[in-house]
C-alpha positions in Angstrom: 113.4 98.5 85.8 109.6 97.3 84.5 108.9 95.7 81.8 104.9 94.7 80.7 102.0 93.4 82.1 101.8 90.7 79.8 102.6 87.7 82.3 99.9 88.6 84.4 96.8 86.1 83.4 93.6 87.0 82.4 90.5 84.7 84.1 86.7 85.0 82.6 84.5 84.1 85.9 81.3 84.1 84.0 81.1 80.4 83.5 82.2 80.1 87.3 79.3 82.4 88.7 76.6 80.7 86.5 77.6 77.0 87.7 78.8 75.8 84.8 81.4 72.6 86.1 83.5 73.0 82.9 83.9 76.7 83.4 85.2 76.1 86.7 87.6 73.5 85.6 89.0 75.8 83.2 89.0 79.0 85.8 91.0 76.5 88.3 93.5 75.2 85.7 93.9 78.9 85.3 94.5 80.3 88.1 96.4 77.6 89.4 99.0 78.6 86.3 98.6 82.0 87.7 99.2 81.4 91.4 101.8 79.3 90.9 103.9 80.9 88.5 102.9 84.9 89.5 101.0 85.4 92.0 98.5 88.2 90.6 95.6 87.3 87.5 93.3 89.6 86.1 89.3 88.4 86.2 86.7 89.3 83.6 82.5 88.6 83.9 83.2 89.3 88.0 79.9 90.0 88.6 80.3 94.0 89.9 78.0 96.0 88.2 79.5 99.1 86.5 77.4 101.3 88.0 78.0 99.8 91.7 82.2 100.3 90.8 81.4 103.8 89.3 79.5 105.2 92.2 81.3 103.9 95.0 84.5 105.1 93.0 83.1 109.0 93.0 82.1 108.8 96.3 85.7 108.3 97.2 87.1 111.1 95.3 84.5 113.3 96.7 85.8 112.4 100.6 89.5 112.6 99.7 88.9 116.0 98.6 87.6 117.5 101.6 89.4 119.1 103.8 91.6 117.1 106.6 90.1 118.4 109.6 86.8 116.8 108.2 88.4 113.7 107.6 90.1 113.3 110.9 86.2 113.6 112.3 86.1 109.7 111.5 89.7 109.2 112.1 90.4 105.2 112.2 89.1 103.6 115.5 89.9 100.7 117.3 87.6 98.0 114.9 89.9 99.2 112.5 87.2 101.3 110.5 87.6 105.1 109.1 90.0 107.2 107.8 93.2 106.8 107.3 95.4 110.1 106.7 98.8 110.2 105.2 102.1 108.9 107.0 99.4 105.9 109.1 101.3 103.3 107.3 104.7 102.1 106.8 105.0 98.7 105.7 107.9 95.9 107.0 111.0 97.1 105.9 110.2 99.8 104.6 111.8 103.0 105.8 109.2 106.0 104.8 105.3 105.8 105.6 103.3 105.1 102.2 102.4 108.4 100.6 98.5 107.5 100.7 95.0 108.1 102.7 92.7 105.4 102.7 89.2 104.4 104.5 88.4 101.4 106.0 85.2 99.5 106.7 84.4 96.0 106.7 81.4 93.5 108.2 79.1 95.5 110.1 78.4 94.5 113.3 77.1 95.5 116.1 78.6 96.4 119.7 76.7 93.6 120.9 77.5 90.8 118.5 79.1 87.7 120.0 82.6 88.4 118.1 82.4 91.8 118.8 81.8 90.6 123.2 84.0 87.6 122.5 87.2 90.3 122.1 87.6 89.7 118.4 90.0 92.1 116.9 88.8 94.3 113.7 85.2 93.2 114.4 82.9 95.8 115.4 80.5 98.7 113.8 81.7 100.7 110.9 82.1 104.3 111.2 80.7 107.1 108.1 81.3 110.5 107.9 78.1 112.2 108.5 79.2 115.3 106.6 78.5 112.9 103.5 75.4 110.8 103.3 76.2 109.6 100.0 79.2 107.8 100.9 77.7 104.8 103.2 75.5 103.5 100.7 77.5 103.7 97.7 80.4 101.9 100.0 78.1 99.3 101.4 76.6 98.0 97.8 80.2 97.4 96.5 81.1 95.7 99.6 78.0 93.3 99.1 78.9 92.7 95.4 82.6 92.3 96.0 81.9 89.6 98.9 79.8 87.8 96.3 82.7 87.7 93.8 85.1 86.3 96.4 83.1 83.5 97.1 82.7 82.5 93.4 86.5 83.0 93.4 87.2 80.8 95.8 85.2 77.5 94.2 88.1 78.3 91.5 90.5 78.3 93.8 89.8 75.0 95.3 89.5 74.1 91.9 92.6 74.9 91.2 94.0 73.3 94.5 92.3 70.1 93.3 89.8 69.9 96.8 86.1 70.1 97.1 84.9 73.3 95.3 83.1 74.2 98.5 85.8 74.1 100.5 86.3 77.3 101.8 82.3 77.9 102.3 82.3 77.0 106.4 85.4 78.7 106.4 84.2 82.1 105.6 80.6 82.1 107.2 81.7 85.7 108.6 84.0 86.5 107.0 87.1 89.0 108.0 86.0 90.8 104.5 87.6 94.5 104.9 87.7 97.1 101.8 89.6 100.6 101.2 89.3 102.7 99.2 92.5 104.4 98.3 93.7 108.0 97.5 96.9 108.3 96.3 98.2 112.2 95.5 101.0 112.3 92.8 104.5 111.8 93.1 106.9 113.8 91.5 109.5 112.1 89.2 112.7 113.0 91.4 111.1 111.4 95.0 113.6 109.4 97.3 113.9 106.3 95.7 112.9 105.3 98.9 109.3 107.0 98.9 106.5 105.2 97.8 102.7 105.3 97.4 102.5 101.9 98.5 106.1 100.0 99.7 106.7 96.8 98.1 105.1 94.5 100.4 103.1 91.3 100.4 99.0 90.9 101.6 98.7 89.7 104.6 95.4 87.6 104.3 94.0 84.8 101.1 92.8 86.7 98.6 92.9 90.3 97.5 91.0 92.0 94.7 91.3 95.2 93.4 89.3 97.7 91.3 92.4 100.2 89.8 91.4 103.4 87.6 93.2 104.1 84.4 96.1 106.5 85.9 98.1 103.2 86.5 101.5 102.6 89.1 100.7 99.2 89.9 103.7 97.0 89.6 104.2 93.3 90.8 108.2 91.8 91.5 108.8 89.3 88.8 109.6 86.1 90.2 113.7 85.4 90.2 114.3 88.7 89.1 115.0 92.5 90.2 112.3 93.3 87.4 109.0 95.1 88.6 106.3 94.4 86.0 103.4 97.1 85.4 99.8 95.8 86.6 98.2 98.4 84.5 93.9 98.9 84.0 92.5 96.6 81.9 88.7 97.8 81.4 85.9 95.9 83.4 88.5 93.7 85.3 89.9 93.1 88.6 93.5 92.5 90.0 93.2 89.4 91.9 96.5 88.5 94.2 97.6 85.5 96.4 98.0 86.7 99.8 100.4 85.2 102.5 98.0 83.4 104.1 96.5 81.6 101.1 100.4 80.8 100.2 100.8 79.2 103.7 97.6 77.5 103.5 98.4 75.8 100.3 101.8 74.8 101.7 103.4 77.4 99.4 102.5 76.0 96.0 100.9 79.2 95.5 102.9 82.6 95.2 102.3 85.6 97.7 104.2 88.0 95.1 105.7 92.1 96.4 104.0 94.3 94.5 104.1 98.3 95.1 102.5 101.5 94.1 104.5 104.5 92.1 102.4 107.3 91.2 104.4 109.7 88.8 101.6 109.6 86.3 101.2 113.2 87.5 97.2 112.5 88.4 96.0 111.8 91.7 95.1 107.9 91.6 92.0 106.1 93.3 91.4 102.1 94.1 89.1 99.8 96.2 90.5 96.9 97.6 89.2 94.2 99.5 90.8 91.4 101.5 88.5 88.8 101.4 89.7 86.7 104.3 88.0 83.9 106.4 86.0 84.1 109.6 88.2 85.0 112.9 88.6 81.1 114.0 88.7 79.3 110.9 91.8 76.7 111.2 94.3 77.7 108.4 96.2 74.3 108.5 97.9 73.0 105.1 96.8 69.2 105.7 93.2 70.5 104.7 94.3 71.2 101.4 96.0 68.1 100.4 99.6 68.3 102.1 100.6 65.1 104.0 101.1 66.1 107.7 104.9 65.4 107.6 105.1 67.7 104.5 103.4 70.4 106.1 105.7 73.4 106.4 103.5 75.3 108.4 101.7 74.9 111.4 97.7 75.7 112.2 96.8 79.0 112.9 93.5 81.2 113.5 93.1 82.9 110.4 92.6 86.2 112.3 95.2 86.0 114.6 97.5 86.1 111.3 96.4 88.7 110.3 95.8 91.0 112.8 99.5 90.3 114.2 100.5 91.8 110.2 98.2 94.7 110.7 99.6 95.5 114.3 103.2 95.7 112.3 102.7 98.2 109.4 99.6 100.3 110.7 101.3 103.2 113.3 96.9 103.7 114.7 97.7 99.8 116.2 101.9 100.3 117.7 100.6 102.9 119.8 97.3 101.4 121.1 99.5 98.1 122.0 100.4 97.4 125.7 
């Protein structure tokens, strides 16, 4: 059953990104509704041009269109970058592979780097299909905007967590930023119930935000229910969610909600999303954020080594490569 997107808040970030200290007070009091209560908020006045969304959007439809054998020619490597072709992914507990493609990039860095020589999983050089010139560049100015709107999102967030608005600045000096963008070919109506274009899972990381087109299969688990809600495209927004490391950062106040994918629209579907995640090292412990150390319910971890240990479970690239 779904009912509407109505419960999912709306957040206007233009205040935020121009510094105003009242803007951000009411972006934090805001999302912290939203994160506590749902888990997923719209945002307004991000800060990604149009024109930036529009073009790195067509460049993706132009890749997913060609042909597999020219896909598999920058076939996901071992930083985690390139394509991913249909059947690569089954999340936990889920019993089919996701009925998606999707290619992945993230901070470019060199072979040489000192993360890269320090061992650091999913850092590394990105990887472009040189069939298709266009697509680097198109990819690589939406990355740069998108990084910029998750660090204006996060002096909301510690607004909302009632800390230092800066908080997170040291923590995400290189960042663990990664972005898809997503293909999704249609579903027909009388699939397995058990087949999805995305499972219902949770993120793994803080902070995810999504650019969606207008086909729409978005849905997000109503809290203390069995009802799936509809996250559809609002125009000139973004789908913001709480990932699980941001909810065990902040001790749990704040909601890492299941959402899923469903394409029966009967068009094929495209999205970006980005994890915007904190350096490799950077100390996820919830007394930083105001818990009292006997009240913390979690222990410190290395933001990376979260997530990587989620990506090694879901993505099928990473089971076989481990010993």
């Amino acid at each position: 059953m779904t009912t509407s997107a109505m419960t999912i808040p709306l957040v206007d970030m233009q205040g935020v990104r121009e510094g105003d200290p009242d803007s951000l007070a009411r972006a934090g009091e805001a999302i912290h509704n939203a994160c506590t209560q749902v888990g997923f908020f719209y945002i307004i006045n991000h800060g990604l041009s149009q024109a930036v969304i529009d073009d790195a959007m067509q460049a993706a439809q132009r890749f997913f269109a060609e042909p597999l054998e020219r896909k598999a020619q920058v076939a996901v490597n071992k930083h985690h970058r390139g394509f991913h072709r249909r059947g690569g992914a089954t999340m936990y507990q889920a019993t089919r592979p996701d009925e998606k493609e999707f290619y992945g990039f993230g901070l470019d860095l060199a072979e040489d780097d000192p993360s890269v020589l320090a061992g650091e999983a999913l850092r590394g050089p990105n990887q472009w299909p040189d069939f298709m010139p266009e697509f680097q560049p198109a990819m690589d100015r939406y990355f740069v905007e998108v990084g910029r709107c998750g660090a204006d999102l996060l002096r909301a967030i510690a607004m909302s967590l009632d800390i230092d608005p800066e908080f997170f600045a040291d923590k995400y000096t290189k960042p663990l930023q990664r972005t898809q963008a997503v293909y999704y070919p249609v579903q027909s109506d009388d699939r397995p119930a058990d087949q999805f274009g995305v499972a219902p899972h949770t993120d793994y990381g803080c902070v995810t935000l999504l650019y969606q087109d207008a086909v729409g299969g978005l849905q997000v688990r109503e809290l203390g229910s069995e009802r799936w809600i509809d996250a559809p495209f609002i125009e000139g927004s973004l789908v913001v969610n709480v990932g699980d490391l941001l909810a065990r950062w902040s001790n749990d106040r704040f909601r890492s909600t299941l959402h899923r994918v469903i394409n029966t629209s009967g068009r094929e579907r495209y999205s970006i999303a980005t994890f915007y995640d904190p350096t490799y090292a950077a100390l996820v412990d919830p007394v930083d954020l105001g818990v009292a150390a006997d009240e913390a319910i979690y222990p410190p971890v290395a933001a990376g080594d979260y997530i990587l240990g989620r990506i090694d479970a879901s993505m099928s690239y990473r089971k076989s490569a481990a010993p």
